[in-house]
TORKOL-4160 file (C-alpha; in steps of 0.2 Angstrom, whole numbers, padded with zeros to 4 digits, m for minus):
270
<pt num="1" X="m0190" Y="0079" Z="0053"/>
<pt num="2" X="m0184" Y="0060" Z="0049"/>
<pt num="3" X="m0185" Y="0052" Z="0032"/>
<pt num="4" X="m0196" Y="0040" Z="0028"/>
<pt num="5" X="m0182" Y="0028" Z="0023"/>
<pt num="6" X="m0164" Y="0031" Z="0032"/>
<pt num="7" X="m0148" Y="0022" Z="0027"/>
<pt num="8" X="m0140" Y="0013" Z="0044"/>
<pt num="9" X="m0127" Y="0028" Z="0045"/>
<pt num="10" X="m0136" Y="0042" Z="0043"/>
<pt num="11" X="m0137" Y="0054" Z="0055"/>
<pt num="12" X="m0153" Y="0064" Z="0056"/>
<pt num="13" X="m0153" Y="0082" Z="0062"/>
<pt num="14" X="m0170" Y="0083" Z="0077"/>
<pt num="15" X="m0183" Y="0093" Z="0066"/>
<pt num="16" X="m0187" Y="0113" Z="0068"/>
<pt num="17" X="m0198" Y="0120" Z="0081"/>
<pt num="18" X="m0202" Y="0132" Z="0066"/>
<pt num="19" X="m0221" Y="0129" Z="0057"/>
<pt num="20" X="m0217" Y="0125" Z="0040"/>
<pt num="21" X="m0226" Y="0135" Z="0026"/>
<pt num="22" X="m0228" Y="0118" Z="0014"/>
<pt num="23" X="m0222" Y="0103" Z="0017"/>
<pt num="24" X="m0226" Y="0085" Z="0009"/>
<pt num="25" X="m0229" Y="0071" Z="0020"/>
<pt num="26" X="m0226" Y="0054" Z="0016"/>
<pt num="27" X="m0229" Y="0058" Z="m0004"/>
<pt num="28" X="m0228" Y="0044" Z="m0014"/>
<pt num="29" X="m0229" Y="0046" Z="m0035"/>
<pt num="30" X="m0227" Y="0037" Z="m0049"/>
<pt num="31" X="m0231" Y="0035" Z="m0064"/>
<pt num="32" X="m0239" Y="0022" Z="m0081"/>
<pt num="33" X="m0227" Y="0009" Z="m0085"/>
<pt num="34" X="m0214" Y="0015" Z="m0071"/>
<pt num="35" X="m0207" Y="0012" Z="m0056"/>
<pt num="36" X="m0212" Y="0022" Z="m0042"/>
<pt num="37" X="m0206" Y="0040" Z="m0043"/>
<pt num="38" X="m0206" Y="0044" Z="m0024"/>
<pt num="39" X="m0207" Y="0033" Z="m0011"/>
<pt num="40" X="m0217" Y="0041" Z="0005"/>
<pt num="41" X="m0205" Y="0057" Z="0005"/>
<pt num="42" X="m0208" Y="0071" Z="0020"/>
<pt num="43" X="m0200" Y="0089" Z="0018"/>
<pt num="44" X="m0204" Y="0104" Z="0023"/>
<pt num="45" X="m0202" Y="0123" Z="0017"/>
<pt num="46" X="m0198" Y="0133" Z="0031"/>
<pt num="47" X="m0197" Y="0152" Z="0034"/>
<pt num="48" X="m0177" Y="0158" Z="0033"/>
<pt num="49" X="m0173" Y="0140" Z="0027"/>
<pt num="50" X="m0163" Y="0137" Z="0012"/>
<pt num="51" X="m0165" Y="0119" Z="0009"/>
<pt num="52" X="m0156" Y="0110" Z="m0007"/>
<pt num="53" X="m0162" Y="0092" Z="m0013"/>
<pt num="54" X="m0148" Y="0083" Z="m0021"/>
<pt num="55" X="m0145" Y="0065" Z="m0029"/>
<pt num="56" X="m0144" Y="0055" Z="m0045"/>
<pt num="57" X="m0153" Y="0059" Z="m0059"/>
<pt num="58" X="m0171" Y="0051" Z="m0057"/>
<pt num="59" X="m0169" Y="0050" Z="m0041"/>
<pt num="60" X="m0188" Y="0059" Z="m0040"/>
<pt num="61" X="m0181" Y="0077" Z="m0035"/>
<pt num="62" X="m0190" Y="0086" Z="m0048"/>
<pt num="63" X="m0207" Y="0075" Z="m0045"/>
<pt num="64" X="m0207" Y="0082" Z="m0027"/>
<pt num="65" X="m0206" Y="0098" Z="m0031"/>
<pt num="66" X="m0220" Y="0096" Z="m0045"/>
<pt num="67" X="m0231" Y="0090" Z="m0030"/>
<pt num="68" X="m0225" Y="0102" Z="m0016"/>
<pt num="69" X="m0231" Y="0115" Z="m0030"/>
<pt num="70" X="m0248" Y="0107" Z="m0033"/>
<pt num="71" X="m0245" Y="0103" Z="m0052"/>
<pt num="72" X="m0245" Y="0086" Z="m0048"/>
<pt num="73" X="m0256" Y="0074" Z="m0036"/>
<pt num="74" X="m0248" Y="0063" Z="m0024"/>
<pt num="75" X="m0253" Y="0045" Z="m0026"/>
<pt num="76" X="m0252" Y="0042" Z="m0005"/>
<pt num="77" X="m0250" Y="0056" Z="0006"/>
<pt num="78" X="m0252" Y="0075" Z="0004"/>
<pt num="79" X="m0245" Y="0092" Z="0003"/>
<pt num="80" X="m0249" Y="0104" Z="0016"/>
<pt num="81" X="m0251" Y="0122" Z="0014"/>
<pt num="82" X="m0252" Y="0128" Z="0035"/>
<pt num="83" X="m0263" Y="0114" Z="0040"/>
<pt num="84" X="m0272" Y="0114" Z="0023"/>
<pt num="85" X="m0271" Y="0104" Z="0009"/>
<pt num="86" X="m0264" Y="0110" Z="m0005"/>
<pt num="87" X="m0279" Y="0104" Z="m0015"/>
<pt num="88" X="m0291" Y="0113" Z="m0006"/>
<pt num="89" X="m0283" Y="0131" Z="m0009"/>
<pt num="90" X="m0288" Y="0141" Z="m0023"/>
<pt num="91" X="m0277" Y="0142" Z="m0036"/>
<pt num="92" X="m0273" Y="0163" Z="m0032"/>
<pt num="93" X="m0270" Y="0158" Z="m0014"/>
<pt num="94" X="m0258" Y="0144" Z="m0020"/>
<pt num="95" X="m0249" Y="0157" Z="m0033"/>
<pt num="96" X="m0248" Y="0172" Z="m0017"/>
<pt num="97" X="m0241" Y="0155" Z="m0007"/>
<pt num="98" X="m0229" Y="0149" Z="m0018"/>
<pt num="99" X="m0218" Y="0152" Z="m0033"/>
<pt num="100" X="m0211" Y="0138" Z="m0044"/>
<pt num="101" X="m0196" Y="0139" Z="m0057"/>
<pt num="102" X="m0196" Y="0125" Z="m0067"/>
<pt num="103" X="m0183" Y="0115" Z="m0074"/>
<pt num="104" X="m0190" Y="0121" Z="m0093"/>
<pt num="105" X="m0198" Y="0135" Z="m0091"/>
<pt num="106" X="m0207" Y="0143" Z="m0106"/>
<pt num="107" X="m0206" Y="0163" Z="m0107"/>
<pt num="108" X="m0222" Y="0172" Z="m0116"/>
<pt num="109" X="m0220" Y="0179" Z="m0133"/>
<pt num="110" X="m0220" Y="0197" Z="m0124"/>
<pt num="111" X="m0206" Y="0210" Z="m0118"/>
<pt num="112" X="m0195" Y="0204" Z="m0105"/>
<pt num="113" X="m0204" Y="0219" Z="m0091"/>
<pt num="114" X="m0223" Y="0211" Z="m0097"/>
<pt num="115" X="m0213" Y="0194" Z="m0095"/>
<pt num="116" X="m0211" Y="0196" Z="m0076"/>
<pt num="117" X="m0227" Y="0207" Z="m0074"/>
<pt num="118" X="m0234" Y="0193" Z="m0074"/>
<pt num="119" X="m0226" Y="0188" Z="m0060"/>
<pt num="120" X="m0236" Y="0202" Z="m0050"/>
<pt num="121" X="m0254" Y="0194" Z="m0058"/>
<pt num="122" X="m0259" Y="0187" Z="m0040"/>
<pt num="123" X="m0262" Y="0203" Z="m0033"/>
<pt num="124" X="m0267" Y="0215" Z="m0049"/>
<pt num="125" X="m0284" Y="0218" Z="m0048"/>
<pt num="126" X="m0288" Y="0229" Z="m0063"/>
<pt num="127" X="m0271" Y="0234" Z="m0070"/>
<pt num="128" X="m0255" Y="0236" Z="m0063"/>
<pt num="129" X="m0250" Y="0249" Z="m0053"/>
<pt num="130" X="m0233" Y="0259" Z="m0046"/>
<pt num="131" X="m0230" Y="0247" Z="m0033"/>
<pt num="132" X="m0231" Y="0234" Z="m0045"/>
<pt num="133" X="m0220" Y="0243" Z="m0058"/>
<pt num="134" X="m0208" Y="0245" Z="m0044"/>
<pt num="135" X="m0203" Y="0227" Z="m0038"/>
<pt num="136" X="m0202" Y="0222" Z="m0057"/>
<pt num="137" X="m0189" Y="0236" Z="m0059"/>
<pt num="138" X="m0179" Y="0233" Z="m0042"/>
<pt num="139" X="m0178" Y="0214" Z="m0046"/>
<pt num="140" X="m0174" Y="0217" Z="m0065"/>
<pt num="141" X="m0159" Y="0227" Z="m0055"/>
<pt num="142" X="m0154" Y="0217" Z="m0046"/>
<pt num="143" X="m0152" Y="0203" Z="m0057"/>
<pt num="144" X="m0144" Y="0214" Z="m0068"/>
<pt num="145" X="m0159" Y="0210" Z="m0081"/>
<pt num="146" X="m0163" Y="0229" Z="m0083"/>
<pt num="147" X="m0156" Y="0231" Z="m0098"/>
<pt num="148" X="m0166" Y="0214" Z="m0107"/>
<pt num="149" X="m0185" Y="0223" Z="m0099"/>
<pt num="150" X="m0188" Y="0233" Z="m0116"/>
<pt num="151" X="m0183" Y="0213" Z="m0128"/>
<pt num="152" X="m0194" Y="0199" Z="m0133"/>
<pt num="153" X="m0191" Y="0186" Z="m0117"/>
<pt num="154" X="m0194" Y="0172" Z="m0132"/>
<pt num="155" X="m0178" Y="0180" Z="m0142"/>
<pt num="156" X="m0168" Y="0178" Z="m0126"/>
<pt num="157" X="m0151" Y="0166" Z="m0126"/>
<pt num="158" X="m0152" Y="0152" Z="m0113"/>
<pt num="159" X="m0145" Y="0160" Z="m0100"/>
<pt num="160" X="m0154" Y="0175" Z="m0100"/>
<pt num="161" X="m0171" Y="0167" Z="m0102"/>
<pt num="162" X="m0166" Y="0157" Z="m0085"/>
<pt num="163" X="m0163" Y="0174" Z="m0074"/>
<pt num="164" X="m0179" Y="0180" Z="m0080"/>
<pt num="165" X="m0186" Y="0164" Z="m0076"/>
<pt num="166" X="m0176" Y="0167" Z="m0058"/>
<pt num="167" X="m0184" Y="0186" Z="m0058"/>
<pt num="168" X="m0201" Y="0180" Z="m0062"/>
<pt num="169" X="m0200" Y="0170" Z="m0047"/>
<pt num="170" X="m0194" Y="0184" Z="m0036"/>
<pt num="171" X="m0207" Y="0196" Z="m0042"/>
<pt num="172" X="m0220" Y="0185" Z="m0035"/>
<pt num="173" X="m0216" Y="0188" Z="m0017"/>
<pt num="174" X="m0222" Y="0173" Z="m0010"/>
<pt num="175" X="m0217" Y="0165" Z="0005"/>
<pt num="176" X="m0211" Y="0150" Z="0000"/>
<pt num="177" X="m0200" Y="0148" Z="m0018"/>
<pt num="178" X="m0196" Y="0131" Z="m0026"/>
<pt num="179" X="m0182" Y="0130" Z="m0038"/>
<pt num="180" X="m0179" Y="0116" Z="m0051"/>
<pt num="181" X="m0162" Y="0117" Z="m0056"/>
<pt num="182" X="m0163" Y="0135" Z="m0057"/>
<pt num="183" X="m0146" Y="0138" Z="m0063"/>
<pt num="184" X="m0148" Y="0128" Z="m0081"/>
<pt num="185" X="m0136" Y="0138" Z="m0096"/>
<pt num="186" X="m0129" Y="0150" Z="m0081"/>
<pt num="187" X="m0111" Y="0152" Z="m0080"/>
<pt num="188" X="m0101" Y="0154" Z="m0064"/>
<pt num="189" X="m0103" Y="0170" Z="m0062"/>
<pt num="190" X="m0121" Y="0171" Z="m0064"/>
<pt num="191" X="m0123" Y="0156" Z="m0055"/>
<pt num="192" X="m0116" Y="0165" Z="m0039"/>
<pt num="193" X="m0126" Y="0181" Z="m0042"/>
<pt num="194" X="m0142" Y="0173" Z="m0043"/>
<pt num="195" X="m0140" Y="0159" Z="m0027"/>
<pt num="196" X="m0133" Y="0175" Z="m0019"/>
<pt num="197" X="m0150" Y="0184" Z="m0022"/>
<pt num="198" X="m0161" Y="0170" Z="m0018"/>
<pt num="199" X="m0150" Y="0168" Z="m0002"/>
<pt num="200" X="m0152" Y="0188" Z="0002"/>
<pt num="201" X="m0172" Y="0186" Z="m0002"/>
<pt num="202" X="m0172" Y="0171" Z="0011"/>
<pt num="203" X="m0164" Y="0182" Z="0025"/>
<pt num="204" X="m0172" Y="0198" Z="0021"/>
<pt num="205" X="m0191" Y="0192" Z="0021"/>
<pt num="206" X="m0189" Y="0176" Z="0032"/>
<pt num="207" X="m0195" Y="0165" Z="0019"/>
<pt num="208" X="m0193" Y="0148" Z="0015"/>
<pt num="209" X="m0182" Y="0141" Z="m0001"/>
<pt num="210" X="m0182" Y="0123" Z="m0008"/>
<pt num="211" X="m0170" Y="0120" Z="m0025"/>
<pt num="212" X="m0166" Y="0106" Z="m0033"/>
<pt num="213" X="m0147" Y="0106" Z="m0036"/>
<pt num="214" X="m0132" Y="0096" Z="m0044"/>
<pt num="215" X="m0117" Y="0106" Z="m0037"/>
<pt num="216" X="m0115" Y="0102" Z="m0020"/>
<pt num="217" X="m0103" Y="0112" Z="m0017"/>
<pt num="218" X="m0114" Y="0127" Z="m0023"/>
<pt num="219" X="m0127" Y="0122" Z="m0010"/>
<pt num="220" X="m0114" Y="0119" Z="0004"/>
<pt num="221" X="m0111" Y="0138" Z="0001"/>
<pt num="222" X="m0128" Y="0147" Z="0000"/>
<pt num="223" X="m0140" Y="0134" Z="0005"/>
<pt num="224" X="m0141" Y="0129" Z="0026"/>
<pt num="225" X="m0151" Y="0112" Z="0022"/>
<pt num="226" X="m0148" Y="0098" Z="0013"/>
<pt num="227" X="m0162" Y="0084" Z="0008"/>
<pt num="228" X="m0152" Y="0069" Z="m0003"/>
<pt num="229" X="m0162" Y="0058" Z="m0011"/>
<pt num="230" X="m0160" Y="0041" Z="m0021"/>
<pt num="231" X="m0172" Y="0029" Z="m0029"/>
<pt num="232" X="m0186" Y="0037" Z="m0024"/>
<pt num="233" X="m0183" Y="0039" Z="m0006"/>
<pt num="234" X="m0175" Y="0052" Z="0007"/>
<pt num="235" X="m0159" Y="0045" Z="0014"/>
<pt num="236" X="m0152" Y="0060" Z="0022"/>
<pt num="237" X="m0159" Y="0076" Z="0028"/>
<pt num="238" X="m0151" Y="0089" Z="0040"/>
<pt num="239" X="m0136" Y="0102" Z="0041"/>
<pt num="240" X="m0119" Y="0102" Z="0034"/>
<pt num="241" X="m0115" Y="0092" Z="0045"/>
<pt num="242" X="m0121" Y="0076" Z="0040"/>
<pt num="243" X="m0110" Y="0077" Z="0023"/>
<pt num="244" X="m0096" Y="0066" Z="0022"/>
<pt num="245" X="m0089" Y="0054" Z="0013"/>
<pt num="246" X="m0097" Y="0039" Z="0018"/>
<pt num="247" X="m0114" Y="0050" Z="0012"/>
<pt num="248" X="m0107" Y="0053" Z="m0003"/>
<pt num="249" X="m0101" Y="0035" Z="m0006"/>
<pt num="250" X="m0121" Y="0029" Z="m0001"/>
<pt num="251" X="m0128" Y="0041" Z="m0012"/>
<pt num="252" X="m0120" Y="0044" Z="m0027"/>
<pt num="253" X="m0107" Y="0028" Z="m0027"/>
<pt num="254" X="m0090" Y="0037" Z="m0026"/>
<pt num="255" X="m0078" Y="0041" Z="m0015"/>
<pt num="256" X="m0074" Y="0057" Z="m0010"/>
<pt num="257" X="m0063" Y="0070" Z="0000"/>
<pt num="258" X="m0076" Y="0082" Z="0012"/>
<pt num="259" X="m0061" Y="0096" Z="0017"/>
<pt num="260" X="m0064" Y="0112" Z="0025"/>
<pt num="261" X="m0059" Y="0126" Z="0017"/>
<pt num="262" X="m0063" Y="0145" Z="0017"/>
<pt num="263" X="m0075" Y="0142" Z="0032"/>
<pt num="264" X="m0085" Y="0129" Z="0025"/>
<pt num="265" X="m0086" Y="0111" Z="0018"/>
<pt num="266" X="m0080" Y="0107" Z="0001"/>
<pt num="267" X="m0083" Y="0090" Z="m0008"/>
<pt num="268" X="m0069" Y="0083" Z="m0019"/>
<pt num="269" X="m0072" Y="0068" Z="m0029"/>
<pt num="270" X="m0057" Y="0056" Z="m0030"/>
């Protein structure tokens, strides 16, 4: 896939043979009294890929994710669900499709286990059942929530309301997850468990991941594409190895050391 808009140096990766799930195509947004938002953007979620969108705040990042996951309506272009737009789904097919943490997400004024039953919603028919009642648990487990299912998710500190944000997600099982800033008020620690979850949720049900990070070097380590975006537009979009320092210089105007280290890139800001 190339970018609408590429820098002179930027070497683009030749796209996947894989079909992509969802996948914007030359989306263009803005909004009253603004400059344009995005700027004919193409990305694609694709199954067993873990792609991270980086840049500058206002860069559009979060805009793109709002129109991969149907909340918002591209100006130009469209957002494809297989070879349908995302328009023309229903919205059950879109939420047994795709699953959206949002950069401020709002927990319900229930318990933390009702919380992320809600997750499950797309496919309970009368009331949930044991099948149900076991992927809450096995989540809640493994992001170390279990404990938190029987509290108010409105009573939570910052940090746990984002892994049961994260674990609301997960519950969903859909195909494709998109991730805005998921790891808001999450230490280190948490930080690692919870990529390293999404990354084991990717490889163990082939599905597609998109997140909207800051850390790069966070996404060097868990995710294995890397969309950077400025102004608006895509600049850069392929594996690790397009990041270097002159990347890092075009996109967020400082220079900076890329090292290997441990088997994988670092960047070093000078």
């Amino acid at each position: 896939m190339s970018p609408a808009k590429s820098a002179p140096m930027a070497p683009i990766e030749t796209p996947s043979e894989k079909r992509a799930v969802v996948a914007a195509a030359q989306v263009s947004h803005g909004y009253r009294s603004a400059r344009t938002v995005l700027d004919q953007v193409s990305l694609e979620a694709e199954p067993g890929v873990f792609t991270a969108v980086l840049g500058t705040n206002g860069s559009g990042k979060s805009t793109l994710l709002s129109c991969m996951d149907g909340l918002l309506k591209p100006q130009e272009g469209t957002v494809l669900v297989g070879e349908t737009p995302i328009d023309r789904i229903s919205r059950g097919a879109r939420a047994r499709t795709i699953a959206l943490v949002e950069q401020q997400s709002i927990l319900p004024k229930t318990t933390v286990y009702d919380a992320l039953m809600l997750g499950r919603l797309p496919y309970v028919r009368y009331a949930p059942d044991a099948e149900d009642r076991r992927i809450v648990e096995e989540v809640a487990g493994q992001l170390g929530i279990g404990d938190l299912l029987p509290r108010r998710a409105d009573h939570l500190s910052g940090g746990e309301a984002q892994k049961v944000a994260i674990a609301r997600t997960l519950v969903q099982r859909t195909p494709v997850l998109l991730l805005d800033e998921p790891l808001n008020n999450l230490d280190v620690a948490n930080q690692l468990e919870c990529m390293a979850l999404v990354r084991k949720e990717i490889d163990r049900r082939n599905i597609a991941a998109i997140a909207v990070m800051h850390d790069i070097n966070l996404a060097l380590r868990f995710c294995n594409r890397f969309a950077f975006m400025k102004d608006g537009r895509l600049l850069f979009f392929g594996s690790a190895d397009i990041i270097d320092a002159d990347l890092i210089e075009t996109v967020y105007g400082i220079e900076a050391d890329v090292i290997q280290h441990a088997g994988r890139k670092v960047v070093i800001p000078c």
